[in-house]
N, C-alpha and C positions, 0 to 999 in steps of 0.2 A: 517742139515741146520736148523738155527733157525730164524723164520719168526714173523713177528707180523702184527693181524690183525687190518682194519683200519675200517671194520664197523662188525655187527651183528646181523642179522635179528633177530624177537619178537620173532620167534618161534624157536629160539633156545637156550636149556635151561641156566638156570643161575648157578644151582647144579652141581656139580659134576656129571658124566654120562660114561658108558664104550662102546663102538662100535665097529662097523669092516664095514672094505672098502665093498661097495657095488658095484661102477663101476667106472672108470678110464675114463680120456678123457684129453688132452694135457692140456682146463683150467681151469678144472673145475675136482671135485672130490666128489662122493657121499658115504654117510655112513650110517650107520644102527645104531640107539642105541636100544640096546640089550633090549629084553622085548619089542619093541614098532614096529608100523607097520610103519614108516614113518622115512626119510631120512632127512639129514643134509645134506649140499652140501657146501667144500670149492670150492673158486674162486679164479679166477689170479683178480688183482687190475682194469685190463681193462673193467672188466664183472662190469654188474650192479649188484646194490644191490638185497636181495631177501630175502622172509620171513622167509626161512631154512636155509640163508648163512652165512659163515664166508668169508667175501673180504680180501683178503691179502693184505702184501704191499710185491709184490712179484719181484725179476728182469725180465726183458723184455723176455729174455730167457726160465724162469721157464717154466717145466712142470710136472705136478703131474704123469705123464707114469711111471716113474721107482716105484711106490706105486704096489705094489700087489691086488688084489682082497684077500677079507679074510680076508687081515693082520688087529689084533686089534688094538684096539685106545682107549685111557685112559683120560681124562680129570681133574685134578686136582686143586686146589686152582687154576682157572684160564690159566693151562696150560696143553693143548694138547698134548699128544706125539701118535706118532706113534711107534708098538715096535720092527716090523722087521728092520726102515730106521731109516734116521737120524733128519729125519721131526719134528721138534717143532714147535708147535704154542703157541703166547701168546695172549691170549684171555681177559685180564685185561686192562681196559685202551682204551679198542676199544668204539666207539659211538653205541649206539641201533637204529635199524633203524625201523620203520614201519611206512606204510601208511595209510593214512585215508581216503578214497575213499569218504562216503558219507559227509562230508565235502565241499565237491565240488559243489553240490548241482546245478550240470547241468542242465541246461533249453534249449533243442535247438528252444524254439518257440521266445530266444531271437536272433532276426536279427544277429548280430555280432558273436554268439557263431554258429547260422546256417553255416554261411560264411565260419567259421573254419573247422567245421566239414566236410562239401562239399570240403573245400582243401583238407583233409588227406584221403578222401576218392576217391580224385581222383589223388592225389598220388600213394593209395594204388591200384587202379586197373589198374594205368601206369605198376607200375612195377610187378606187377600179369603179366601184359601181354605180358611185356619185358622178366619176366624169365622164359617166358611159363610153368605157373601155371597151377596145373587140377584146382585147387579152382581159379576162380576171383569173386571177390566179385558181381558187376554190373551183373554179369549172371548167380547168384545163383537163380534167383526169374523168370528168362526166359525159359520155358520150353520146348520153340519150337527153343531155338538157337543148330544148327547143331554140332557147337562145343564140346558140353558139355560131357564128360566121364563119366563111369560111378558112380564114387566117387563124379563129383559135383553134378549128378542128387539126389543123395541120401543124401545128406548133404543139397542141394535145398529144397525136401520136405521137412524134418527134421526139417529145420528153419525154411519154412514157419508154419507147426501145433506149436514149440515151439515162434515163435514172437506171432503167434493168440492167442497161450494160456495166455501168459503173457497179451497181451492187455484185455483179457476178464476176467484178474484176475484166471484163472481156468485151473487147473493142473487133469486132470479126469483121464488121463491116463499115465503112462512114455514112450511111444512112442519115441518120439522126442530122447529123453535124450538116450534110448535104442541104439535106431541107433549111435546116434553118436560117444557115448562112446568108445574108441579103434577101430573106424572106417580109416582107412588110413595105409601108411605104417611108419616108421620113429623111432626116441626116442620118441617124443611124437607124438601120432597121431592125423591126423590134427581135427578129432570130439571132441579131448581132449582140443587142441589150442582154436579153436572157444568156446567153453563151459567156460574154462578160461576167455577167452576176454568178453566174453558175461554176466561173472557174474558180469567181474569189470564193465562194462557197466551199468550195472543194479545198484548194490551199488551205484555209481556219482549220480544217478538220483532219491534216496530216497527221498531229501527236507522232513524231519521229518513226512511222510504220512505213517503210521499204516498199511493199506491197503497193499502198495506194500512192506513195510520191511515185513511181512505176505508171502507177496508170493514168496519173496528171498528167506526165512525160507525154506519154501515148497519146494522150487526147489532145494535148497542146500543139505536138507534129501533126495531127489531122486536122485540127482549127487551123493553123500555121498555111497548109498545105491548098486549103481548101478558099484564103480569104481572099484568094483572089477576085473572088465570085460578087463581092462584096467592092461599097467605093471606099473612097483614099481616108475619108476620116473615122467610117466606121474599123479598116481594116485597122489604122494605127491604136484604138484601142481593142482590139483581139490579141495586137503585137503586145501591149504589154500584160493584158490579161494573162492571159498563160505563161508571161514568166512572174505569176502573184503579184504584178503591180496594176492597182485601179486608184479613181480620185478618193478624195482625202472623205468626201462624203458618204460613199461606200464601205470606205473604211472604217473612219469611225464610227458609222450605224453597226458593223462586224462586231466591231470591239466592245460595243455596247450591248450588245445581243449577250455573247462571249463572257461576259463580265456580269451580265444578270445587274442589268441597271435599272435603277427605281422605275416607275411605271412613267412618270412625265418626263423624264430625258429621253425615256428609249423613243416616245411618241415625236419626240423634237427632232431629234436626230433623224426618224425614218422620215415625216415630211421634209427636210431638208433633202434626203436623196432621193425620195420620191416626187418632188415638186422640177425637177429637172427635166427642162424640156418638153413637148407636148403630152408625149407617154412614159420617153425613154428610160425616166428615174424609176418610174414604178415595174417595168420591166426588168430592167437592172435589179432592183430588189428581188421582185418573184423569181429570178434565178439565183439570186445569192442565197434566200431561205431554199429553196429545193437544192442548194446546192449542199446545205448546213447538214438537212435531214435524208442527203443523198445514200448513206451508208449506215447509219443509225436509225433512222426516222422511222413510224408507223400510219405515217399520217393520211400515206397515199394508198390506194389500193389500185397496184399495179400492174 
């Protein structure tokens, strides 16, 4: 089958490169270039964009299942093959995609941007609580709620020492980041998800301050350092978290926040990145809002 791709995240290379399947999944397919610790990830056209992907422009049908694990993959003048299937890609021609997170330049002490973010966040613990979540967001910070498992009590601390340490500028210990890291069960786990959302949170809220792009820095060499701990597909999105690149879904729900967009886009948008994967989207989110109201915010008592 020969396919042609319609976008192509930054971080995927432009040279010529040789790989092999790393895991399989109906729409989506991960690889490995050879020599390197970090995965490329094709997609069906339905999926959002992402800083490792290749989006196809693929039939409704398609599924990447009949690819093998192992089987290598070759890249050439722009073209992909696979060499056990019949798999081509055309990689020439396709758009480059990445985002620009601090760009955004998120304020929530502005009234209107507050507004937005209180809706997605109470979206997001609508349906935390609809699809009987261990994680909700609103009861991460409550210690004495009967409910809570043992997976939110510890992902509860967690954020609370990693929010304080961010507000005080001061990173003393990797505590926080320890815990979290491959904490939960899933492809990615949910201390991976929150840590993602959490960084693009942080990025939105640079506004050119020295200070805190510093303490990005600092936290991104302790995720960096620490993802070992974590497997191969959660670790490749921490790799690009912390240099401010996440999928296009995330992002755009950012920018929509950020931008103080009418009341039914912003809800559109966050089930889009909240509907990802069994938890992982809405995880993703409740670190991206804690990440928004990481330095600003009053929301938490912490």
């Amino acid at each position: 089958m020969y396919l042609r791709a319609i976008s192509i995240g930054d971080a995927v290379p432009n040279e010529n490169f040789a790989a092999s399947v790393h895991s399989v999944f109906t729409s989506a397919m991960n690889f490995r270039l050879n020599g390197a610790d970090r995965l490329l990830t094709l997609i069906s056209s339905g999926e959002g964009d992402l800083p490792q992907g290749i989006r196809l422009d693929a039939p409704a049908d398609f599924s990447f299942e009949k690819i093998q694990i192992g089987e290598p993959a070759v890249c050439r003048d722009g073209i992909l093959r696979f060499e056990k299937t019949s798999l081509t890609v055309q990689l020439s021609g396709a758009r480059r995609w990445k985002c620009d997170l601090p760009a955004l330049k998120f304020d929530i002490t502005n009234p209107a941007i507050s507004t937005a973010w209180r809706t997605v966040w109470e979206a997001l613990n609508e349906r935390q609580r609809n699809k009987g979540s261990e994680i909700v967001a609103e009861s991460l910070f409550r210690f004495d709620e009967p409910t809570r498992t043992g997976i939110s009590r510890r992902v509860g601390e967690a954020l609370r020492d990693l929010l304080s340490a961010t507000r005080k500028y001061e990173l003393t210990e990797d505590y926080a980041i320890n815990s979290l890291i491959g904490l939960g069960p899933g492809l990615t786990p949910s201390g991976d998800d929150l840590l993602v959302g959490y960084m693009a949170g942080l990025w939105c809220t640079v506004r050119d301050r020295s200070d805190r792009a510093r303490f990005i820095s600092s936290l991104g060499e302790i995720i960096s350092g620490l993802s070992h701990k974590t497997n191969d597909i959660s670790r490749t999105y921490l790799y690009h978290a912390v240099r401010g690149q996440v999928s296009s879904r995330l992002a755009d729900l950012a920018e929509a926040i950020s931008r103080a967009k009418d009341h039914k886009y912003l809800l559109e948008l966050a089930e889009a990145a909240m509907k990802i994967g069994h938890t992982s989207g809405m995880e993703t989110v409740t670190g991206l809002l804690l990440g928004f109201a990481a330095w600003e915010g009053h929301f938490f008592s912490i």
